[in-house]
PDB file as gemmi writes it, atoms N, CA and C in Angstrom:
CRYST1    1.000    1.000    1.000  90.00  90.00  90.00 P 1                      
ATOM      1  N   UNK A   1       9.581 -34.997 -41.019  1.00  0.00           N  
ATOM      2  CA  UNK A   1       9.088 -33.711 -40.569  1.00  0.00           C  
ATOM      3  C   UNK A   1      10.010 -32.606 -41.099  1.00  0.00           C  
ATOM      4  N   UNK A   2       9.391 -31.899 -41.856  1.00  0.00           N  
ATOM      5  CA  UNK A   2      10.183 -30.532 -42.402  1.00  0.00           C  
ATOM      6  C   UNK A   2      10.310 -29.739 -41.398  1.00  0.00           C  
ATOM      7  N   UNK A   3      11.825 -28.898 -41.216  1.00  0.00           N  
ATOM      8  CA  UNK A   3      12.379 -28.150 -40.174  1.00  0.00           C  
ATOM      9  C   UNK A   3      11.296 -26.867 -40.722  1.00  0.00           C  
ATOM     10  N   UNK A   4      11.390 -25.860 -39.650  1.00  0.00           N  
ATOM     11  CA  UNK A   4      10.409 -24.171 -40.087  1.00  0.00           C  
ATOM     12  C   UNK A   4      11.633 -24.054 -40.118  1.00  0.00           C  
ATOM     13  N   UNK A   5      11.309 -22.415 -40.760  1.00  0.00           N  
ATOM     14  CA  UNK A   5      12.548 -21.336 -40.496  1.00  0.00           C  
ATOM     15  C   UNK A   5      11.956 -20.793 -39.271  1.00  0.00           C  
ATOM     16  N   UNK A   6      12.452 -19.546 -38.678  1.00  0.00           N  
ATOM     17  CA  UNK A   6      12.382 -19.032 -37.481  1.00  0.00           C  
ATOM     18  C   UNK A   6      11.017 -17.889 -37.663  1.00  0.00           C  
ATOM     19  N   UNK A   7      11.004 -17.628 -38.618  1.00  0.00           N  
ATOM     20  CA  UNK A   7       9.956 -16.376 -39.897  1.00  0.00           C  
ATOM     21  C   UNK A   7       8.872 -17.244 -39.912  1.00  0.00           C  
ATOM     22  N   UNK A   8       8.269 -18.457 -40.082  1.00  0.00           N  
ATOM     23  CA  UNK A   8       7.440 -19.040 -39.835  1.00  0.00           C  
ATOM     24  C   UNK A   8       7.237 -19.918 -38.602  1.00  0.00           C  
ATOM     25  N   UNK A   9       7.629 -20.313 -37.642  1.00  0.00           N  
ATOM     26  CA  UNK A   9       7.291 -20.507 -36.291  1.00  0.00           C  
ATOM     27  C   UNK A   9       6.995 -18.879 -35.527  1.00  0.00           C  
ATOM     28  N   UNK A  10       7.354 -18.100 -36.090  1.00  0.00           N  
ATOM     29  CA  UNK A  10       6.623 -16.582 -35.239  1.00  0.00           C  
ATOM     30  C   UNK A  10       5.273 -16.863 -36.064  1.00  0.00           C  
ATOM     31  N   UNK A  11       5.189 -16.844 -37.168  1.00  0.00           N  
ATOM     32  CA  UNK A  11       3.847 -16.983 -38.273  1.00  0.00           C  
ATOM     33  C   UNK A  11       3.000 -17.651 -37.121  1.00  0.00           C  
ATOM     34  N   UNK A  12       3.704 -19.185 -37.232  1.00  0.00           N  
ATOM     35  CA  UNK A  12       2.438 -20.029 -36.510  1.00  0.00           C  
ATOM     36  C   UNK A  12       1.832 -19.393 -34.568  1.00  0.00           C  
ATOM     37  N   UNK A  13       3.144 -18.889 -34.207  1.00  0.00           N  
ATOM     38  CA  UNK A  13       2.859 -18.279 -32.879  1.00  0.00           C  
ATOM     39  C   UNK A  13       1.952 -17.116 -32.620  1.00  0.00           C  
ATOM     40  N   UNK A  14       2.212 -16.380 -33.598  1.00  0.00           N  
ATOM     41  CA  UNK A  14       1.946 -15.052 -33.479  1.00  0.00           C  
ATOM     42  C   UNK A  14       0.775 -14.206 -34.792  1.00  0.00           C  
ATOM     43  N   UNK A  15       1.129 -15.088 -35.505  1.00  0.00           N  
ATOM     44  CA  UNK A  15       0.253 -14.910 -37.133  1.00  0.00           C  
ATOM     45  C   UNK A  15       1.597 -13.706 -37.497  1.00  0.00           C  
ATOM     46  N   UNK A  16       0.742 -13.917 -38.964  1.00  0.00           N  
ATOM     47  CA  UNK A  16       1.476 -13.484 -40.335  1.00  0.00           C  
ATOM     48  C   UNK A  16       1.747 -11.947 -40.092  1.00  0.00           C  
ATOM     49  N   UNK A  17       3.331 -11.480 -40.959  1.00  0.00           N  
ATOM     50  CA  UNK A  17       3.342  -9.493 -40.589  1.00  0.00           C  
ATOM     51  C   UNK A  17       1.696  -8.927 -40.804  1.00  0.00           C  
ATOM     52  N   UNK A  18       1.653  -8.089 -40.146  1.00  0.00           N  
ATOM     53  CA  UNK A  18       0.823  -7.183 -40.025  1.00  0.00           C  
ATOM     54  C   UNK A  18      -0.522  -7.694 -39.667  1.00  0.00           C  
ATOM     55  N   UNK A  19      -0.393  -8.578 -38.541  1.00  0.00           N  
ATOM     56  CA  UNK A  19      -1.826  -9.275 -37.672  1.00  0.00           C  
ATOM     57  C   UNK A  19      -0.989  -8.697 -36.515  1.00  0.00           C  
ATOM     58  N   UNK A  20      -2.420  -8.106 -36.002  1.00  0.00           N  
ATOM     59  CA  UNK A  20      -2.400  -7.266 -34.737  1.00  0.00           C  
ATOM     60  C   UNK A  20      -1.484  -7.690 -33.508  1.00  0.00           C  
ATOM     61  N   UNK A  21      -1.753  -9.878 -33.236  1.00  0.00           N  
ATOM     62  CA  UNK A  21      -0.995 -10.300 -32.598  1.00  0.00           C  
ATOM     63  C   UNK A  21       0.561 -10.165 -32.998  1.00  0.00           C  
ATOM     64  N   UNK A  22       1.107 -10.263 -34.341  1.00  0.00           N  
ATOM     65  CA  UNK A  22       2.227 -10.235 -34.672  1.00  0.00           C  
ATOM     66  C   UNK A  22       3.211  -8.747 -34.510  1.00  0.00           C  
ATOM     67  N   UNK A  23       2.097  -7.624 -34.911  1.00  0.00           N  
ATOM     68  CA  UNK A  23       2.515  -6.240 -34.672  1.00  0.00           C  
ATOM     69  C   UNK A  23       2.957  -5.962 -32.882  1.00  0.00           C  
ATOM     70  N   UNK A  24       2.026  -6.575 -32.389  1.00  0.00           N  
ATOM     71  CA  UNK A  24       2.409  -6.137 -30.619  1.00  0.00           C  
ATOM     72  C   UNK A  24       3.652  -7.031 -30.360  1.00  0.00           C  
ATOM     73  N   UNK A  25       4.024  -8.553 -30.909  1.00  0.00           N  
ATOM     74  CA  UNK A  25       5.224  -9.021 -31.021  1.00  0.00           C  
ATOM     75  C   UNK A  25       5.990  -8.302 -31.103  1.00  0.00           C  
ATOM     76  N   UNK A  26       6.237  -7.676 -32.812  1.00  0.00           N  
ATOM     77  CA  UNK A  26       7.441  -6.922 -32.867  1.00  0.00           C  
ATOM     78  C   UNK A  26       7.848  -5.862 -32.511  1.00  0.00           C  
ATOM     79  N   UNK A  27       6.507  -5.249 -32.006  1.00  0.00           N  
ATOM     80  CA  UNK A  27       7.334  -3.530 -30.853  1.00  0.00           C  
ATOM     81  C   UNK A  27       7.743  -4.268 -29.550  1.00  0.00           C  
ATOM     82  N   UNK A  28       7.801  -5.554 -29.367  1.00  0.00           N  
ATOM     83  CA  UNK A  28       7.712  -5.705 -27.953  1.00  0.00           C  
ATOM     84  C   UNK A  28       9.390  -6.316 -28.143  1.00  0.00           C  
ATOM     85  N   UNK A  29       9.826  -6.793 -28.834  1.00  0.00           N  
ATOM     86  CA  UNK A  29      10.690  -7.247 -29.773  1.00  0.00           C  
ATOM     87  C   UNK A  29      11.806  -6.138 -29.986  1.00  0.00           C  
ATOM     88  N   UNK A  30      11.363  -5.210 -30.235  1.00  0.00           N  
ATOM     89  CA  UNK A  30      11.867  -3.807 -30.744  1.00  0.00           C  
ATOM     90  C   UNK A  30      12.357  -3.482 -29.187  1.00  0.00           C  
ATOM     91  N   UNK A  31      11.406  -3.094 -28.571  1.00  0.00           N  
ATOM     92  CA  UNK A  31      11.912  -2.655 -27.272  1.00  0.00           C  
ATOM     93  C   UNK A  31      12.429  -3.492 -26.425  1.00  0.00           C  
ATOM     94  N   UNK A  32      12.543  -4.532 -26.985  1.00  0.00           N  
ATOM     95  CA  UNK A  32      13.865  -5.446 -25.777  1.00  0.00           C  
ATOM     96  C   UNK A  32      15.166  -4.924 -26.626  1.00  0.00           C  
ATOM     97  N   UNK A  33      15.315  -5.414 -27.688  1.00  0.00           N  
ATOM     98  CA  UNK A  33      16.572  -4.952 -28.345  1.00  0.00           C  
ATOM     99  C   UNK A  33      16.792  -3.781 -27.794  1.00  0.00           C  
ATOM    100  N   UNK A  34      15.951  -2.768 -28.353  1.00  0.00           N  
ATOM    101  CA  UNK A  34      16.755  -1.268 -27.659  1.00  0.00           C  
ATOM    102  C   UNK A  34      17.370  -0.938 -26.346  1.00  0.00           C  
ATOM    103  N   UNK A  35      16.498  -1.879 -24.771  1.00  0.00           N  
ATOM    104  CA  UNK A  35      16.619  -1.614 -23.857  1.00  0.00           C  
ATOM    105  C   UNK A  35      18.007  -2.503 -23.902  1.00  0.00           C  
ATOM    106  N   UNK A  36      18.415  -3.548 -24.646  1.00  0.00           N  
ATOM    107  CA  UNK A  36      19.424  -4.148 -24.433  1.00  0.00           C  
ATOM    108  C   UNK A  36      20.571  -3.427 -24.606  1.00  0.00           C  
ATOM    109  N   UNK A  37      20.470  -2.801 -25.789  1.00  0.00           N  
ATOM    110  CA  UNK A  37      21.532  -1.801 -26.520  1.00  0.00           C  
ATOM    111  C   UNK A  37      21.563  -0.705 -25.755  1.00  0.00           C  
ATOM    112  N   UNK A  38      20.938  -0.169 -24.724  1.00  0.00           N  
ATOM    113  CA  UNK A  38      21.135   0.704 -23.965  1.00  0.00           C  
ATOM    114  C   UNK A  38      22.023   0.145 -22.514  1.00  0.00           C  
ATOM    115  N   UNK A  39      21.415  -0.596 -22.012  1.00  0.00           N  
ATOM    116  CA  UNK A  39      22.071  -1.258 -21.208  1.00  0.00           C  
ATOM    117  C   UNK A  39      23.713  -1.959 -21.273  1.00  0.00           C  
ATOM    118  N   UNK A  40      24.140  -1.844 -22.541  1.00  0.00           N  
ATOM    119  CA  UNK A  40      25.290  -3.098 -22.740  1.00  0.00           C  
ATOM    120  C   UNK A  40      26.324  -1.389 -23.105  1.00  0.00           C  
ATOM    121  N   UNK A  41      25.529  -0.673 -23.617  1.00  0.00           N  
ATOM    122  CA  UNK A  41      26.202   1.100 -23.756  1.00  0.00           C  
ATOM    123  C   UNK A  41      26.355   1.704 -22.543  1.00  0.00           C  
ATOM    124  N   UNK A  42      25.719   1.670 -21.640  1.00  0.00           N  
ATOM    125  CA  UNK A  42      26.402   2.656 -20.868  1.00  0.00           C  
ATOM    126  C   UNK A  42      26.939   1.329 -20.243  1.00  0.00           C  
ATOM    127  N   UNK A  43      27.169   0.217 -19.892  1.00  0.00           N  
ATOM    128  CA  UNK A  43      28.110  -0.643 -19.349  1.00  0.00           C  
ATOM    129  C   UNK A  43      29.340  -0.381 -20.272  1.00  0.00           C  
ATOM    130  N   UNK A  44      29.307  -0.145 -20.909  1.00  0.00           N  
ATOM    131  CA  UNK A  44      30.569   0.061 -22.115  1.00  0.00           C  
ATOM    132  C   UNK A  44      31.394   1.164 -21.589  1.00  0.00           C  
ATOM    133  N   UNK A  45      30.346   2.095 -21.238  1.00  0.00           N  
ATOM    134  CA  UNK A  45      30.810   3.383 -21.172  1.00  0.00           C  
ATOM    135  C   UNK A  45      31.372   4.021 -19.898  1.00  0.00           C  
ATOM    136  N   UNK A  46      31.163   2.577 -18.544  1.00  0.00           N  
ATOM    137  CA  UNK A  46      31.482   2.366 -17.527  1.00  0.00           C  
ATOM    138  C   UNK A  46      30.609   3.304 -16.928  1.00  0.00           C  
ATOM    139  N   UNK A  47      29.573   3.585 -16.897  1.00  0.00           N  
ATOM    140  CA  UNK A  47      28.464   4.161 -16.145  1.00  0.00           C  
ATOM    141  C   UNK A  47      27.743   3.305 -15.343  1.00  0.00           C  
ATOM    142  N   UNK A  48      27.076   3.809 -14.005  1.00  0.00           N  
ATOM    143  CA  UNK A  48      25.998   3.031 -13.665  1.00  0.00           C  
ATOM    144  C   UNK A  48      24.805   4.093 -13.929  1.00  0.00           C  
ATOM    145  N   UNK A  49      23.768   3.188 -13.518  1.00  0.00           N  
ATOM    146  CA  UNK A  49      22.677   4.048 -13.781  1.00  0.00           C  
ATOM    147  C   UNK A  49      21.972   5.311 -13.350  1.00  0.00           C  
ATOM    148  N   UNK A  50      22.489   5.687 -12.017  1.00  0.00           N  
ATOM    149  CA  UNK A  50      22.886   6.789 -11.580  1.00  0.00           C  
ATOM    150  C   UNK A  50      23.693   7.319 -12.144  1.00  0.00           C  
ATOM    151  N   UNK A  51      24.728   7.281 -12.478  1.00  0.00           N  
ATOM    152  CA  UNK A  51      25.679   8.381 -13.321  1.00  0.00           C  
ATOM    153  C   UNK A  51      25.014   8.705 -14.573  1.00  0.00           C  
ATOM    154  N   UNK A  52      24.541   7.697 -14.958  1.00  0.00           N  
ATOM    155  CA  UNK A  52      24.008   8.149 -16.329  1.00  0.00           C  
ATOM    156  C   UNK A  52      22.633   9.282 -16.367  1.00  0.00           C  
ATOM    157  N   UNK A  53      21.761   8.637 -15.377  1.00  0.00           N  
ATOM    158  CA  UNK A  53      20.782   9.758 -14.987  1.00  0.00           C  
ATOM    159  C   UNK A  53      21.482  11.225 -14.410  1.00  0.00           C  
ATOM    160  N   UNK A  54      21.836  11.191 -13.999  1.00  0.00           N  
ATOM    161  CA  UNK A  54      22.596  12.372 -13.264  1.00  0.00           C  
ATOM    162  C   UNK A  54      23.105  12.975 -14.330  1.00  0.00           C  
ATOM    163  N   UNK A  55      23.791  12.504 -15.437  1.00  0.00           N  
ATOM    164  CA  UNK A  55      24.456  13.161 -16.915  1.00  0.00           C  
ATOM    165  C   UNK A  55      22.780  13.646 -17.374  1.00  0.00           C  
ATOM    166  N   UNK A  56      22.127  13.131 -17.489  1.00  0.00           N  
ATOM    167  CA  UNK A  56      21.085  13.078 -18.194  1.00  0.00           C  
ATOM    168  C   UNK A  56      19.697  14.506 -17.590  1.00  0.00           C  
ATOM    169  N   UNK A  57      20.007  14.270 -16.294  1.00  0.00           N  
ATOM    170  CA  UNK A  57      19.299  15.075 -15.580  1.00  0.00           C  
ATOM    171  C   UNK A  57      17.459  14.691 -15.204  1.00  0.00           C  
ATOM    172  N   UNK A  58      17.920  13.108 -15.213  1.00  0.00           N  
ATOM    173  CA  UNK A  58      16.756  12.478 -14.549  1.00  0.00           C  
ATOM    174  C   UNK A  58      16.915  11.553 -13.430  1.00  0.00           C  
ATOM    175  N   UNK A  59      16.223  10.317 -13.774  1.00  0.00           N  
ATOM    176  CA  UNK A  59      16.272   9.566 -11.962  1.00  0.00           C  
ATOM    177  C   UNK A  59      16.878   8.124 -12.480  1.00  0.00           C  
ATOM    178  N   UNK A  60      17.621   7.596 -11.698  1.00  0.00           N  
ATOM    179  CA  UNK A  60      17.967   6.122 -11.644  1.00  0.00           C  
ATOM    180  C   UNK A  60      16.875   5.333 -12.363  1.00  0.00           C  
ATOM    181  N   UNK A  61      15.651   5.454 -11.807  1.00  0.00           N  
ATOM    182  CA  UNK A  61      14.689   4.312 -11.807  1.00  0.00           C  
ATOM    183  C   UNK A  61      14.029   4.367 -12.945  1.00  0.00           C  
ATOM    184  N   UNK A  62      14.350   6.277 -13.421  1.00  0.00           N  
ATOM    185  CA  UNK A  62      13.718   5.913 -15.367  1.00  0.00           C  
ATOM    186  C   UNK A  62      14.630   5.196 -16.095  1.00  0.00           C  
ATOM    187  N   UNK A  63      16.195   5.472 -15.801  1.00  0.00           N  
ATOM    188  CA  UNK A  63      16.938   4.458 -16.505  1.00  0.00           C  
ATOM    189  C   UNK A  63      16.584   2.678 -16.362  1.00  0.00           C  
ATOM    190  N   UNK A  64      16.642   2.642 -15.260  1.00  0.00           N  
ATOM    191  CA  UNK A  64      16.041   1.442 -14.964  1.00  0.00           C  
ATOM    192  C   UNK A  64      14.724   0.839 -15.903  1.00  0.00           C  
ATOM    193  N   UNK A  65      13.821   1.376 -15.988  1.00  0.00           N  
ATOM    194  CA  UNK A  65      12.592   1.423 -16.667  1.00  0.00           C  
ATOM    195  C   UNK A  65      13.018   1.057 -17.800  1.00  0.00           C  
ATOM    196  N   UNK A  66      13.986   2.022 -18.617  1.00  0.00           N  
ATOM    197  CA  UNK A  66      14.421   1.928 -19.885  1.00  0.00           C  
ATOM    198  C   UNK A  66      14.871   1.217 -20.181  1.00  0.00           C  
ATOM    199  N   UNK A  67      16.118   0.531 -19.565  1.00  0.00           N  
ATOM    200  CA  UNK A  67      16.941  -1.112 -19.382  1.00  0.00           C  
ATOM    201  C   UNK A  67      16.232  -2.254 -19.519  1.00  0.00           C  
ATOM    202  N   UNK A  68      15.213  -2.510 -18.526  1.00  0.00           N  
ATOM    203  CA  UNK A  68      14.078  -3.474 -18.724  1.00  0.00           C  
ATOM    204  C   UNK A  68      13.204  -3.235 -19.214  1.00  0.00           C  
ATOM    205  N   UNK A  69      12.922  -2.150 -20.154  1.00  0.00           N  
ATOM    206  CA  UNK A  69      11.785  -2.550 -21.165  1.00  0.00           C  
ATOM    207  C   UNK A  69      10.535  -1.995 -20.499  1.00  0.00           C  
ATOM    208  N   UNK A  70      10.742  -1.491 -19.520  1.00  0.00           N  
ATOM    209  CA  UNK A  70       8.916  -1.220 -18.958  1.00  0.00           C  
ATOM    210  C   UNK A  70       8.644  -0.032 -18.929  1.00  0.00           C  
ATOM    211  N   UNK A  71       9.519   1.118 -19.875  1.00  0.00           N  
ATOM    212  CA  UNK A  71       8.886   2.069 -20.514  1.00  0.00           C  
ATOM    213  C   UNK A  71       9.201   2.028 -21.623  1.00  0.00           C  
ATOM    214  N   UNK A  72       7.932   3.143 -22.317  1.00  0.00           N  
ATOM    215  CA  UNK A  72       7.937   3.387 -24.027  1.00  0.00           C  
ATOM    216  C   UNK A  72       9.146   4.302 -24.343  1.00  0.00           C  
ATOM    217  N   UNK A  73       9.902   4.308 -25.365  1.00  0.00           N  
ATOM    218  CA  UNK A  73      11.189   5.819 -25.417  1.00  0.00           C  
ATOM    219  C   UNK A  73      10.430   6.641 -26.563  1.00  0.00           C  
ATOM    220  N   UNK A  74      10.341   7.789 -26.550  1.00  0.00           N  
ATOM    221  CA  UNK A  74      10.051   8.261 -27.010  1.00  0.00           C  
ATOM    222  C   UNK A  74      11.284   8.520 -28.272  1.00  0.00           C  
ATOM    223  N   UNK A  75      11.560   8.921 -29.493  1.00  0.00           N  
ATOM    224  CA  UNK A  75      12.855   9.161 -30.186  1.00  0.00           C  
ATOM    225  C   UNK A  75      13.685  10.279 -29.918  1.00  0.00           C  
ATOM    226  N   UNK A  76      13.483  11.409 -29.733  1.00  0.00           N  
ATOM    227  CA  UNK A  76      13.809  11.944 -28.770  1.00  0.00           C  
ATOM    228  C   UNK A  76      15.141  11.906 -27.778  1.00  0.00           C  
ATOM    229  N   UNK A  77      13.950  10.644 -27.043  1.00  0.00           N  
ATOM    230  CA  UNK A  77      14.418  10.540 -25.950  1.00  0.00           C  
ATOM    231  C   UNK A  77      15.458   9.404 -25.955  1.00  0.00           C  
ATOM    232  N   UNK A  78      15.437   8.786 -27.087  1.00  0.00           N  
ATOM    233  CA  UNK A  78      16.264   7.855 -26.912  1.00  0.00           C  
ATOM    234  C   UNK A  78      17.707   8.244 -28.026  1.00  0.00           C  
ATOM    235  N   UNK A  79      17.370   9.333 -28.368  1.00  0.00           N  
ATOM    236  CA  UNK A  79      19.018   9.864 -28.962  1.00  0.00           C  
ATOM    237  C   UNK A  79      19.167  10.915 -28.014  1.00  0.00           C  
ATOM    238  N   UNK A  80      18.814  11.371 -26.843  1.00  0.00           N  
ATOM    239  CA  UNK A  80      19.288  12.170 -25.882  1.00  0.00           C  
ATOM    240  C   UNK A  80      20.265  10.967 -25.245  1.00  0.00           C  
ATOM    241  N   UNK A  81      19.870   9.943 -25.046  1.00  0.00           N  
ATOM    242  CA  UNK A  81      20.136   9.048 -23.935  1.00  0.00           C  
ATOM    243  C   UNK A  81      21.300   8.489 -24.790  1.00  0.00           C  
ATOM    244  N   UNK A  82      21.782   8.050 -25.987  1.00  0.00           N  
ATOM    245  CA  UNK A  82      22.343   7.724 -26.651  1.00  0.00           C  
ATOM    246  C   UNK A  82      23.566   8.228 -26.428  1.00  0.00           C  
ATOM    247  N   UNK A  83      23.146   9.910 -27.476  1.00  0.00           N  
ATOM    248  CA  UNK A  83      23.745  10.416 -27.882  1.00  0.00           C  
ATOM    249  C   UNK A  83      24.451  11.701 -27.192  1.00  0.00           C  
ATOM    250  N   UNK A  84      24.010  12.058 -26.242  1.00  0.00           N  
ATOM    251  CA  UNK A  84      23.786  13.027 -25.334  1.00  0.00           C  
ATOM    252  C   UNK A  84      24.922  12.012 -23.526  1.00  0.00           C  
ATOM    253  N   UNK A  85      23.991  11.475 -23.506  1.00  0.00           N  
ATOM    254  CA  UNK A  85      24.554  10.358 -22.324  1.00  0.00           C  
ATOM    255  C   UNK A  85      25.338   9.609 -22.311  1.00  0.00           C  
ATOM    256  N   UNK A  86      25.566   8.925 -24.156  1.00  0.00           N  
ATOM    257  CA  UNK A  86      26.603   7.998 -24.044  1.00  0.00           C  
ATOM    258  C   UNK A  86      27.712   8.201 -24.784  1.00  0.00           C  
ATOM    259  N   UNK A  87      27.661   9.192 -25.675  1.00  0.00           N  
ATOM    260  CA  UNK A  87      28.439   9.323 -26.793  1.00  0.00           C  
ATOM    261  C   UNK A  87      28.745   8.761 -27.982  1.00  0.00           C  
ATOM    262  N   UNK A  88      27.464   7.977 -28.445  1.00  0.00           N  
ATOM    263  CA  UNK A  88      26.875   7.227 -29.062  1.00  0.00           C  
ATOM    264  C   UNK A  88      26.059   8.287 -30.392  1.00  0.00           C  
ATOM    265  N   UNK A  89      26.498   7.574 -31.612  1.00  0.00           N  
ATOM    266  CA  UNK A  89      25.994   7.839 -32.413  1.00  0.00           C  
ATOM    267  C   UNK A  89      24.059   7.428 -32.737  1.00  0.00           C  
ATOM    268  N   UNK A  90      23.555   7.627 -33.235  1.00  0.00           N  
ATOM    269  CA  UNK A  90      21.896   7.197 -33.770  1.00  0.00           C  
ATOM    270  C   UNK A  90      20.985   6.982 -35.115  1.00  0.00           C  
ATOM    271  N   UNK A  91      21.512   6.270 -35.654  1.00  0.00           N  
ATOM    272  CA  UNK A  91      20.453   5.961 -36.999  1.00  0.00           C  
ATOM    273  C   UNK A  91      19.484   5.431 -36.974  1.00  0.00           C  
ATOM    274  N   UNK A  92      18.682   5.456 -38.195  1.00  0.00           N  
ATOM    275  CA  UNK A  92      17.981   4.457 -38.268  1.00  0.00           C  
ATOM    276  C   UNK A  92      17.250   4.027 -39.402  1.00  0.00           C  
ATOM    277  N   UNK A  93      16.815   2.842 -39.345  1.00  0.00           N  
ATOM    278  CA  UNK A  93      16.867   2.789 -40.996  1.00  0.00           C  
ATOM    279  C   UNK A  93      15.378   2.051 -40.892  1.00  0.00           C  
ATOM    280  N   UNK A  94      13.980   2.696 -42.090  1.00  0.00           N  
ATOM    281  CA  UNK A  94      13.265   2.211 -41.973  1.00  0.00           C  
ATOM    282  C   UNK A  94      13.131   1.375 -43.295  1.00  0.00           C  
ATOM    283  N   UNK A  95      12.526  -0.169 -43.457  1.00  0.00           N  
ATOM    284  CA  UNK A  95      12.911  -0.324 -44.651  1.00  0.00           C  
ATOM    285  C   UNK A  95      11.299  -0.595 -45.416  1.00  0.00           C  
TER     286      UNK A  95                                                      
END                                                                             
């Protein structure tokens, strides 16, 4: 039995880039990473999520939202929160 790579077991899960199932994969994909990288930043930055909202001039529970993934960020909004909140730089690279 030939091993997959990891690029083709998403294939067989999800179908090939740019099938609708595979596209909702990778924003969903996308937004765990980010909410992770937000979360592991302001832990860095010794914030809780109240402090950080409060810097920010919103509510605990949107940070919250944002952490776990169960809101959309707008870009924006997510180099306010970054960059603004954490002192965090923001690139990004489309390829």
């Amino acid at each position: 039995m030939k091993q997959k790579t990891f690029e083709e077991l998403l294939d067989i899960k999800y179908g090939e880039l740019g099938s609708p199932k595979r596209n909702a994969f990778e924003e969903k994909a996308i937004l765990f990473a980010v909410s992770e990288m937000l979360k592991e930043a302001r832990k860095g930055a010794g914030l809780t999520q109240e402090q950080l909202a409060l810097k920010l001039g919103t509510k605990k529970s949107y940070i919250s939202r944002l952490e776990n993934g169960k809101s959309d960020i707008q870009l924006s909004t997510l180099y306010r929160v970054f960059e603004e909140g954490l002192g965090k730089k923001v690139t990004i690279t489309i390829d």
